[in-house]
Z-matrix of the N, CA and C atoms (Angstrom, degrees):
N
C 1 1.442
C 2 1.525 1 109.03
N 3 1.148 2 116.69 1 136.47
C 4 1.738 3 135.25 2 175.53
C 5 1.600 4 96.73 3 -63.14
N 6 1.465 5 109.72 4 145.40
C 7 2.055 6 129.46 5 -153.74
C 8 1.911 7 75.49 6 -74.10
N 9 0.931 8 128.83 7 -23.81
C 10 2.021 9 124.41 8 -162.10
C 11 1.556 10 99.15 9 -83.56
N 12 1.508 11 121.89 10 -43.26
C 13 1.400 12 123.17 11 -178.25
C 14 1.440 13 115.09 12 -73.06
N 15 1.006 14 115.60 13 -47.26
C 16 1.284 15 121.21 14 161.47
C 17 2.024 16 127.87 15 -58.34
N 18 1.385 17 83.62 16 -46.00
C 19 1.786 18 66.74 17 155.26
C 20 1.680 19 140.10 18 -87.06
N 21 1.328 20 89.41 19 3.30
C 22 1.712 21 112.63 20 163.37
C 23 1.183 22 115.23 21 -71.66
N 24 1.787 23 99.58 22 -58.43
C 25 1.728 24 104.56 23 163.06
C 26 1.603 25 138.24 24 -47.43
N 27 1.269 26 116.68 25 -22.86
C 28 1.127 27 121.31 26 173.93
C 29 1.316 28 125.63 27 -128.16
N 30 1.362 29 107.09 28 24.85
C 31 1.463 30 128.07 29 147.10
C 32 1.751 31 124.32 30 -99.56
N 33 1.310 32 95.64 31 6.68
C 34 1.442 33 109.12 32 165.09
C 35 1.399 34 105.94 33 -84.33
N 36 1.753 35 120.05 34 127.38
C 37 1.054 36 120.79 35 150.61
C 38 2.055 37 130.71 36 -118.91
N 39 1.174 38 83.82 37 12.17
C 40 1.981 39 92.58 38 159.60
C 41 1.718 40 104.85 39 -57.31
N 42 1.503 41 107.71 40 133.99
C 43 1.144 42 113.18 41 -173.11
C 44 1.682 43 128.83 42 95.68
N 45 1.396 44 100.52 43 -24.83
C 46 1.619 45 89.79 44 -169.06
C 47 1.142 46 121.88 45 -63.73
N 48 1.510 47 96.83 46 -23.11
C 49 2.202 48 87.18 47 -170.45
C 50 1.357 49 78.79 48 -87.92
N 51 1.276 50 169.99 49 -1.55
C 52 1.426 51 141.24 50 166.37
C 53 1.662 52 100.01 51 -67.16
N 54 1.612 53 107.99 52 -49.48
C 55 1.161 54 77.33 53 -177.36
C 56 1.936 55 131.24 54 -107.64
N 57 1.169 56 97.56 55 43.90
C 58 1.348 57 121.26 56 155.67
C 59 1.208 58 137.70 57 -90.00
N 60 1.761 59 94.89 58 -19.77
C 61 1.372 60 104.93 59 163.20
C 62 1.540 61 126.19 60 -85.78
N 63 1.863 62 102.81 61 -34.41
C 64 1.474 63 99.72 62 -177.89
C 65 1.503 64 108.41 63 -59.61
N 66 1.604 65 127.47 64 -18.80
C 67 1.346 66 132.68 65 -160.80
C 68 1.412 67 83.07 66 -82.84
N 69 1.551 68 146.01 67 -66.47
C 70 1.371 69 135.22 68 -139.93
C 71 1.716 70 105.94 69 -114.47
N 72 1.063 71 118.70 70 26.81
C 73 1.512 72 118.83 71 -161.56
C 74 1.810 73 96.84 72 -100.82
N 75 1.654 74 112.42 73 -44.54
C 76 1.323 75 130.70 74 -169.20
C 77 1.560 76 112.01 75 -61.51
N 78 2.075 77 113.54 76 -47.72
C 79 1.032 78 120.51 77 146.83
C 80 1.329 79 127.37 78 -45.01
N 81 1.038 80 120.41 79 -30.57
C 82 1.863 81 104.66 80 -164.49
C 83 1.558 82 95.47 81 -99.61
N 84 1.318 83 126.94 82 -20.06
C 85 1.597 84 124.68 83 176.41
C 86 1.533 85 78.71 84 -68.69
N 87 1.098 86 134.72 85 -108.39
C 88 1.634 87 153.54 86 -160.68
C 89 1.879 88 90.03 87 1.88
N 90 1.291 89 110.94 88 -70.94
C 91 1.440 90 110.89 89 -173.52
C 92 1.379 91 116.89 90 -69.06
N 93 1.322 92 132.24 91 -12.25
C 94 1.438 93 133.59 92 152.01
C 95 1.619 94 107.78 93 -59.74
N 96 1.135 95 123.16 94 -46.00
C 97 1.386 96 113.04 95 -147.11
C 98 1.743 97 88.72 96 -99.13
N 99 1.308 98 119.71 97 -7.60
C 100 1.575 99 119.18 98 176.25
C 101 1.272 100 98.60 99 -93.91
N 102 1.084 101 141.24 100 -43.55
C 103 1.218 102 137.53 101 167.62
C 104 1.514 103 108.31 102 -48.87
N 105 1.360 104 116.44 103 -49.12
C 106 1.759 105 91.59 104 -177.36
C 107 1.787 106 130.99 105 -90.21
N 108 1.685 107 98.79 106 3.91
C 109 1.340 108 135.10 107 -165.34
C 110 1.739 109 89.69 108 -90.38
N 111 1.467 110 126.18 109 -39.02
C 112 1.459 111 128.80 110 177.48
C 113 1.385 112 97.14 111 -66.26
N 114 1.753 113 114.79 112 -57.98
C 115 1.335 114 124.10 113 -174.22
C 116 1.664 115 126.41 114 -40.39
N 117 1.078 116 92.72 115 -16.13
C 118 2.097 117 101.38 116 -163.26
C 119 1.722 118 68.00 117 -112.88
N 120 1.078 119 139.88 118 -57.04
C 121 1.506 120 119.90 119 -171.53
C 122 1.175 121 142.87 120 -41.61
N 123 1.235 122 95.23 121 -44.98
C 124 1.835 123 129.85 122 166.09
C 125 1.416 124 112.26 123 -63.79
N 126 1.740 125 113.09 124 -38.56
C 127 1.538 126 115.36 125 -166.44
C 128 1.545 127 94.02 126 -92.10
N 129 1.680 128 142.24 127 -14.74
C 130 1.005 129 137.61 128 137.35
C 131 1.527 130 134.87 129 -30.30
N 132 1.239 131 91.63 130 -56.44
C 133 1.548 132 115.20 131 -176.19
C 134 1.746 133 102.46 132 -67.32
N 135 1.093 134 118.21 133 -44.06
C 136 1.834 135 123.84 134 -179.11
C 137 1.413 136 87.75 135 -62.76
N 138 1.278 137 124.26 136 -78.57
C 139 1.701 138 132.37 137 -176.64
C 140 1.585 139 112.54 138 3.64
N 141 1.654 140 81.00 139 -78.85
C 142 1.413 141 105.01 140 174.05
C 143 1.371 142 134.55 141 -47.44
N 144 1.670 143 136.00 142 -24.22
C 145 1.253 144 145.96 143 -156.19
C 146 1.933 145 76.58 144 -132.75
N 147 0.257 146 141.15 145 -36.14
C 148 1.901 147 138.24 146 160.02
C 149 1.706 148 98.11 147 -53.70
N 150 1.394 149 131.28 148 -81.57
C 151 1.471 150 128.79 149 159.81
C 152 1.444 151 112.15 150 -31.76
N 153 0.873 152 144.35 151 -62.63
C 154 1.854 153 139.05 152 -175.62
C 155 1.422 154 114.68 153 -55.99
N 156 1.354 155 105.99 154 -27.39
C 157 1.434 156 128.46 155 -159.70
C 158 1.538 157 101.39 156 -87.28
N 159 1.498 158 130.05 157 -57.64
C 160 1.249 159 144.85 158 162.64
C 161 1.291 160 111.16 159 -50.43
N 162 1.401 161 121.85 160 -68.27
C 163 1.347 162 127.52 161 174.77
C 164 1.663 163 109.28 162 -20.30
N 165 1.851 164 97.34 163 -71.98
C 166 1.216 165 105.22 164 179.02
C 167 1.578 166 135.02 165 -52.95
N 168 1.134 167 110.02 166 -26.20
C 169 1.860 168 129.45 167 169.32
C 170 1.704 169 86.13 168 -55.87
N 171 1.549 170 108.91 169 -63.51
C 172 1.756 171 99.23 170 -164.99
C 173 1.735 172 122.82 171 -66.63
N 174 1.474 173 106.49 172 12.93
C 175 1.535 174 130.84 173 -156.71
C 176 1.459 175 93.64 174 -99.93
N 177 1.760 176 107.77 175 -53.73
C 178 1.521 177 105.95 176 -166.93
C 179 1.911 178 93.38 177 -83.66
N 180 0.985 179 104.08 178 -30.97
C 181 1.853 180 79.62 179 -169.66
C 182 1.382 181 124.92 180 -88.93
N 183 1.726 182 120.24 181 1.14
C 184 1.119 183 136.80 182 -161.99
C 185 1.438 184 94.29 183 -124.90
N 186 1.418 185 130.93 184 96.55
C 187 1.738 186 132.29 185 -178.54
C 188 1.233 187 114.58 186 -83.45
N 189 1.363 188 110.87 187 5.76
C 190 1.784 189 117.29 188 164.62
C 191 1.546 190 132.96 189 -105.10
N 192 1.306 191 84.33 190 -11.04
C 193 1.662 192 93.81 191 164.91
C 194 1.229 193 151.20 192 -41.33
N 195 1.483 194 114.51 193 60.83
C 196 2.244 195 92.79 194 -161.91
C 197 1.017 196 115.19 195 -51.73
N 198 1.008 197 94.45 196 -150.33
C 199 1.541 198 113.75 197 -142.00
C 200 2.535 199 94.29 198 -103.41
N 201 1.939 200 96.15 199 -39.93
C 202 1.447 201 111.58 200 156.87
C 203 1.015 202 124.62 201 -50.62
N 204 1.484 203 119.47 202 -38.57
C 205 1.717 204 130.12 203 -152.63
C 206 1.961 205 91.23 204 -75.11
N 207 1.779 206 88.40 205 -50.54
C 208 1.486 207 109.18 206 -171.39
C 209 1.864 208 105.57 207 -61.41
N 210 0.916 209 110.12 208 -25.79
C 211 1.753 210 109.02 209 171.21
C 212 1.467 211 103.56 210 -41.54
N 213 2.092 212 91.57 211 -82.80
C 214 0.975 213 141.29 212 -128.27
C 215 2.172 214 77.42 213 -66.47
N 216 1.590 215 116.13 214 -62.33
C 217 1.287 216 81.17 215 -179.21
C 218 1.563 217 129.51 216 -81.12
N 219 1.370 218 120.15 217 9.48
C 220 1.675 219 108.26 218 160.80
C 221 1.457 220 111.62 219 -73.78
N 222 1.156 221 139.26 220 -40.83
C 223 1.028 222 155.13 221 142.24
C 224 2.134 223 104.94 222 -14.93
N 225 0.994 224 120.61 223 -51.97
C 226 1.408 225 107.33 224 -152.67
C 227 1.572 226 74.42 225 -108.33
N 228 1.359 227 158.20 226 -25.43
C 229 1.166 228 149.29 227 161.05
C 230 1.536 229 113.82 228 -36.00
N 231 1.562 230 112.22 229 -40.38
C 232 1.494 231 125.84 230 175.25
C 233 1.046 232 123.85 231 -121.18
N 234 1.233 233 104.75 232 32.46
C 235 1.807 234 103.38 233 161.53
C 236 1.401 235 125.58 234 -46.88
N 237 1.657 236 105.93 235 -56.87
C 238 1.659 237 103.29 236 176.81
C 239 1.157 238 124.95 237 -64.92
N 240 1.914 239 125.34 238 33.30
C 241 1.389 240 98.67 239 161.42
C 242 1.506 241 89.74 240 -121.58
N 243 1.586 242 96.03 241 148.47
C 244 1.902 243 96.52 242 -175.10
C 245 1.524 244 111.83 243 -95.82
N 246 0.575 245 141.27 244 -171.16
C 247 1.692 246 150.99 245 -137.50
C 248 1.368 247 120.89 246 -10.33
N 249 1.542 248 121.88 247 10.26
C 250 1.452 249 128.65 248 159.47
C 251 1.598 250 113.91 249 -58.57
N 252 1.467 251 104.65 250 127.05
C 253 1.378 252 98.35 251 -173.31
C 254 2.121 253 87.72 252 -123.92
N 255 1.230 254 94.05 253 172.86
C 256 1.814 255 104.69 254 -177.82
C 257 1.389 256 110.27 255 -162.84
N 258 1.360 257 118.21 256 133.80
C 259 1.655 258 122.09 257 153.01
C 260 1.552 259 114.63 258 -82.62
N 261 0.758 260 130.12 259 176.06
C 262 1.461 261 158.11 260 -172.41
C 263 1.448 262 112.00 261 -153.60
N 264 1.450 263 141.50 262 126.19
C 265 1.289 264 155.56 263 156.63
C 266 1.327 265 119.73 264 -142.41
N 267 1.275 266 113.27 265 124.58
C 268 1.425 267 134.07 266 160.05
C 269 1.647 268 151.41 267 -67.10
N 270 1.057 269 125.98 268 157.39
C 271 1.749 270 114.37 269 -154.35
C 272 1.450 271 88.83 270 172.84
N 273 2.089 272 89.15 271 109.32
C 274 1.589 273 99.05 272 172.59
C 275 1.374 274 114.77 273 -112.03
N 276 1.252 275 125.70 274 141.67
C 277 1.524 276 125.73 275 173.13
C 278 1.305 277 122.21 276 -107.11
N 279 0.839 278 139.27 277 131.57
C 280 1.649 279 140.59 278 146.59
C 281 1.719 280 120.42 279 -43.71
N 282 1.095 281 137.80 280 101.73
C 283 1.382 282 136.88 281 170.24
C 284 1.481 283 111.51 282 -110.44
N 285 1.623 284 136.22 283 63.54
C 286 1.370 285 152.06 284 -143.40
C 287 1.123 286 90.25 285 50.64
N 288 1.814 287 112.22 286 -123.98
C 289 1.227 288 119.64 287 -151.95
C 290 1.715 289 105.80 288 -102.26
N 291 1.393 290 107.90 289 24.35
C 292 1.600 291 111.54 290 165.41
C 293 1.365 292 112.96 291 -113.14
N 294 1.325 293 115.28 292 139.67
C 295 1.595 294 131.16 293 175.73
C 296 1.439 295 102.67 294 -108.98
N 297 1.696 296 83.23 295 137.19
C 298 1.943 297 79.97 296 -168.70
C 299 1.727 298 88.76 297 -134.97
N 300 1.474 299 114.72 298 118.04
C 301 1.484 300 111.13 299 171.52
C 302 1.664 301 123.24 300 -83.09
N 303 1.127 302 102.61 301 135.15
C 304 1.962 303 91.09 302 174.03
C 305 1.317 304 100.86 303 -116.41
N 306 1.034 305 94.12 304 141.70
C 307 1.700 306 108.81 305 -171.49
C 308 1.537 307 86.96 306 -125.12
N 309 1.610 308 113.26 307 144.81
C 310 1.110 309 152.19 308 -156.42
C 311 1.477 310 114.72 309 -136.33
N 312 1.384 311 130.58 310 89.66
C 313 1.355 312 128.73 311 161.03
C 314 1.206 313 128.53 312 -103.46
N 315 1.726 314 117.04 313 135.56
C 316 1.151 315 109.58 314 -174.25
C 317 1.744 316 104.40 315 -113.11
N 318 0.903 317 121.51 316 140.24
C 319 2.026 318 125.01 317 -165.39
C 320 1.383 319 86.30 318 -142.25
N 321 1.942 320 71.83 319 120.25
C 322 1.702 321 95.71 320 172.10
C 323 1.856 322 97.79 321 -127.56
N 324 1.645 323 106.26 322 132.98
C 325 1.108 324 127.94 323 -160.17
C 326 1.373 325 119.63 324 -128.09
N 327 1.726 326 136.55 325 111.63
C 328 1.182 327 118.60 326 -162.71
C 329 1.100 328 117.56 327 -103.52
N 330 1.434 329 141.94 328 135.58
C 331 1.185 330 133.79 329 -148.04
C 332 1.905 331 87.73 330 -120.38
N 333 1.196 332 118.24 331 122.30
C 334 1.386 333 131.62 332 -171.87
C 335 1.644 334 96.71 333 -104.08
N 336 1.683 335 105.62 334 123.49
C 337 1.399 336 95.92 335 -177.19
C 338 1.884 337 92.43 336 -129.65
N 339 1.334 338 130.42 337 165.46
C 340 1.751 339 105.90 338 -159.56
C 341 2.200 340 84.74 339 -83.91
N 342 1.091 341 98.53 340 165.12
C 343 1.677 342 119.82 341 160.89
C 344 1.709 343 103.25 342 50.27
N 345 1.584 344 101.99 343 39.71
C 346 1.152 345 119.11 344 160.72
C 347 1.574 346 131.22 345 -159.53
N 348 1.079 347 114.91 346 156.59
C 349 1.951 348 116.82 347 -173.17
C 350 1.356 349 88.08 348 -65.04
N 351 1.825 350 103.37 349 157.80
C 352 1.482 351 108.79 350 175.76
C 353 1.486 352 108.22 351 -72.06
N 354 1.344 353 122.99 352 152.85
C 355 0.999 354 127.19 353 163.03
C 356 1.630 355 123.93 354 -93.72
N 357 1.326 356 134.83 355 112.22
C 358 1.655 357 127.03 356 -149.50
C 359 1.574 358 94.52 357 -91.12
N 360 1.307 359 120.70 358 141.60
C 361 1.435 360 117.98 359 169.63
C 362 1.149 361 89.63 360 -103.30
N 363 1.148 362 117.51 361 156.79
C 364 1.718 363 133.05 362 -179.16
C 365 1.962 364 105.30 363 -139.29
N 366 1.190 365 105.89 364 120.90
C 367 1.314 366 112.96 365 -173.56
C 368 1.435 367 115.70 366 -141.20
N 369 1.895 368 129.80 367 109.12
C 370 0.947 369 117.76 368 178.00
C 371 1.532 370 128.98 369 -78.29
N 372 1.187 371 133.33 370 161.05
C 373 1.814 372 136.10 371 -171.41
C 374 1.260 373 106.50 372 -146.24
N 375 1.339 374 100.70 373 100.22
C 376 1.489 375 116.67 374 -171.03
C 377 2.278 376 113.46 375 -109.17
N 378 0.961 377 112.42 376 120.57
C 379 1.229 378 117.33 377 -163.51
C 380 1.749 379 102.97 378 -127.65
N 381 1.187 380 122.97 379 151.43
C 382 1.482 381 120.09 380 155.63
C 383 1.687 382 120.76 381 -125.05
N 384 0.737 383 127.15 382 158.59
C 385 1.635 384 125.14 383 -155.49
C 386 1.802 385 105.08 384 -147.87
N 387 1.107 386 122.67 385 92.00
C 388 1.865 387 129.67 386 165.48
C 389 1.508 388 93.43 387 -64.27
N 390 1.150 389 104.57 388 124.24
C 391 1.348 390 138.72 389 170.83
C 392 1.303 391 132.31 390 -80.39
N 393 1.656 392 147.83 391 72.46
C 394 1.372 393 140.34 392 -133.32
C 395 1.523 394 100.89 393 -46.65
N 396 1.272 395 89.98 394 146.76
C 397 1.519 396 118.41 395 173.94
C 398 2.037 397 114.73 396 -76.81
N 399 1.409 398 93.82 397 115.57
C 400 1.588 399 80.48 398 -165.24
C 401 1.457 400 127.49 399 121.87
C-alpha cells in the first residue's frame, strides 16, 4: 500500500471501541466468574466450620458419639458441595475428671476458574468438645 492509503487507513477510527472490547471483554468475564468461583468457595468454607461446629455441640451433649458417627454426620451436613474433600482427626485430653476432644478439620476446596487448573483452597477447623462426665 502507497505511505497516503495507509495514512487514511489509520486515521480511521469507526470500530475501535468494538474492538477494544473484543480485547478486554474475555478478561473481565474471567474475573467475574473467578470472583464468584472464590465466592461459593468461601461460602463452602463457612458451611463447613458451621458443620464441625454443630457436630461438635452434638459431641459434648451426646457421650456416645464416636468419633465415625461424628464424621459420618459432618459429612452428610455437606454433602451438597461437590468436589470438597476433608479429614477429620482426633485428640483427647484429660482436664481432672473432664475429657475434652478436639477435633481437627482440614477442607480442601477447588475453586474452578474457565482456561485454568483448579486452584485448591485449603482451610483448617479446629474445635474442642468436653465430653459428659459419666
Amino acid at each position: 500500500m502507497p505511505y497516503r492509503t495507509w495514512q487514511r487507513f489509520l486515521a480511521q477510527t469507526a470500530g475501535t471501541s468494538a474492538v477494544e472490547f473484543a480485547m478486554l471483554a474475555p478478561v473481565f468475564i474471567v474475573l467475574l466468574v473467578a470472583g464468584v468461583a472464590f465466592g461459593q468457595g468461601f461460602y463452602a468454607i463457612g458451611s463447613v466450620q458451621w458443620a464441625v461446629e454443630r457436630t461438635a455441640r452434638d459431641l459434648m451433649i451426646d457421650g456416645s458419639l464416636s468419633e465415625a458417627q461424628y464424621e459420618a454426620r459432618v459429612r452428610a451436613l455437606t454433602e451438597n458441595f461437590t468436589g470438597m474433600d476433608f479429614d477429620v482427626s482426633y485428640a483427647t485430653e484429660n482436664y481432672g475428671e473432664i475429657e475434652v476432644m478436639q477435633v481437627r478439620t482440614i477442607l480442601r476446596y477447588p475453586v474452578r476458574i474457565p482456561l485454568m487448573d483448579p486452584v485448591w483452597l485449603t482451610y483448617p477447623v479446629e474445635t474442642y468438645a468436653p465430653r459428659p462426665v459419666g
